[in-house]
N, C-alpha and C positions, 0 to 999 in steps of 0.2 A: 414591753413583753418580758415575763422572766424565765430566765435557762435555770436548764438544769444540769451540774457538772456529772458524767460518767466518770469514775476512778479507774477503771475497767483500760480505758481508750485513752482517756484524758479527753475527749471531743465534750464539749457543752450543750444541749438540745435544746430548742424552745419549748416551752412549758407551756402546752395548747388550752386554754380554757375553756367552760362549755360557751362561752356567747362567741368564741373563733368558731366552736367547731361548728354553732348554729349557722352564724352567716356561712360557713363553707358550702353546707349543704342545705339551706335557702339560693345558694346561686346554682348550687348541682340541678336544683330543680328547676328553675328559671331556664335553662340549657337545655334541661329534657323538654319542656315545654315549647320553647320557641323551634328547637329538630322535629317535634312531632307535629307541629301546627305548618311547617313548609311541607314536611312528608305527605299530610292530607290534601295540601292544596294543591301537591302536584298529581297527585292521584286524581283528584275530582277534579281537572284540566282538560277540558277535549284536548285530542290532537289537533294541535294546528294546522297541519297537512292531510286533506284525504283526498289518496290519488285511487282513479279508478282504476281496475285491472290492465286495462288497454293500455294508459297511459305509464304504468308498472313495466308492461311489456314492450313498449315503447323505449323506456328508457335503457332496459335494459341489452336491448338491440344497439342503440347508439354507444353504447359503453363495450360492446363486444367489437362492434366495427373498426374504433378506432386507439389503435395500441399507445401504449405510450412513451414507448422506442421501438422506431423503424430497427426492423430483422435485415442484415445481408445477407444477402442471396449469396451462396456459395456458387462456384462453378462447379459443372459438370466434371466429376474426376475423371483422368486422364484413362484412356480404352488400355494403355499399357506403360509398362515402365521404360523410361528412357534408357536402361542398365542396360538392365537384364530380359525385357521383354515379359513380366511377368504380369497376368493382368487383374488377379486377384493378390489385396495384401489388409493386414488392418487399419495399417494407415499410410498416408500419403505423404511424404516430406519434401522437403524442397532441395534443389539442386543445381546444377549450373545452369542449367534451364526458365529459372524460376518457380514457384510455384505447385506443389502438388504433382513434379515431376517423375519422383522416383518413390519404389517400392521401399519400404520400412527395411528392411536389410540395409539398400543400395546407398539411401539416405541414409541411414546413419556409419556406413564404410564411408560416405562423401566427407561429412562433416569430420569425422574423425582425421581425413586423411590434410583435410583442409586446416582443420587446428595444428596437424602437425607440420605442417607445409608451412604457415607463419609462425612456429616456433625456431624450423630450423632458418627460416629466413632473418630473425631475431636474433639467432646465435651467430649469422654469418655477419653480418652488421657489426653486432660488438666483439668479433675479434677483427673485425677489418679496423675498428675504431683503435682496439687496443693496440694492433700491431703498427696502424699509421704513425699514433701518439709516442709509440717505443723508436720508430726511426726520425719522428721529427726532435725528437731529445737527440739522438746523434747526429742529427745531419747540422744542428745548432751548434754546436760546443764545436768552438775550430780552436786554433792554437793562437795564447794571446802573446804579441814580442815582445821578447825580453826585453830589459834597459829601455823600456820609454822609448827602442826606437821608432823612427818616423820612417813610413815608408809614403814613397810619393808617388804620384801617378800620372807616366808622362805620356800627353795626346802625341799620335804621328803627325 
């Protein structure tokens, strides 16, 4: 096959002759031809399936009945709040109670007071930690005897 150089680009092109371009477009046609001869044959195809109405409606009952993830059933929300007694709220949160116990204020004053409850409990810890670690460095370091002496240690 012969190129042809562009001075333009410097890129080289193949130099299509008419007997490429014939075959090109002898197989374009062979393509249209065998796409349009499956397209016929699947048009003039019975359906393979013919359900009767009944059986439509049949099926379509079995496919309503059965889900396909089981729903939880939520519990009955609580008549009132553990708090504050309140018995309408937009939602229900959880508390020392467990569960849907407290009124959407009450819950979230709970949580809140609870985050901060184990933070100061966190801070208590690492200065107990820091201050243990500051006196076990002094209770360590005792005085070493001068001159290599020996001191002995006599049983009664």
């Amino acid at each position: 096959m012969k190129t042809n150089y562009n001075p333009w680009n410097g890129a080289t092109t193949p130099q299509i002759t008419e007997s490429h371009l014939a075959n090109v477009i002898n197989r374009a046609y062979d393509v249209l031809n065998i796409v349009s001869s499956l397209k016929s044959e699947i048009t003039a195809r019975p359906h393979s399936i013919e359900l009767s109405q009944d059986e439509i409606d049949l099926i379509r009952k079995h496919r309503t009945l059965g889900t396909k993830y089981r729903k939880r059933n939520r519990a009955a929300p609580p008549k009132r709040c553990h708090s504050c007694n309140v018995s309408e709220t937009p939602e229900w949160r959880r508390g020392p109670d467990g569960a849907r116990t407290l009124c959407n204020a009450c819950g979230l004053h709970f949580a809140k007071m609870a985050r901060n409850r184990t933070l100061s409990v966190m801070q208590q810890t690492d200065q107990q930690q820091s201050s243990s670690s500051s006196t076990n460095i002094t209770l360590t370091t005792s005085p070493v005897p001068e001159n290599n002496d020996v001191i002995e240690i006599i049983d009664d």
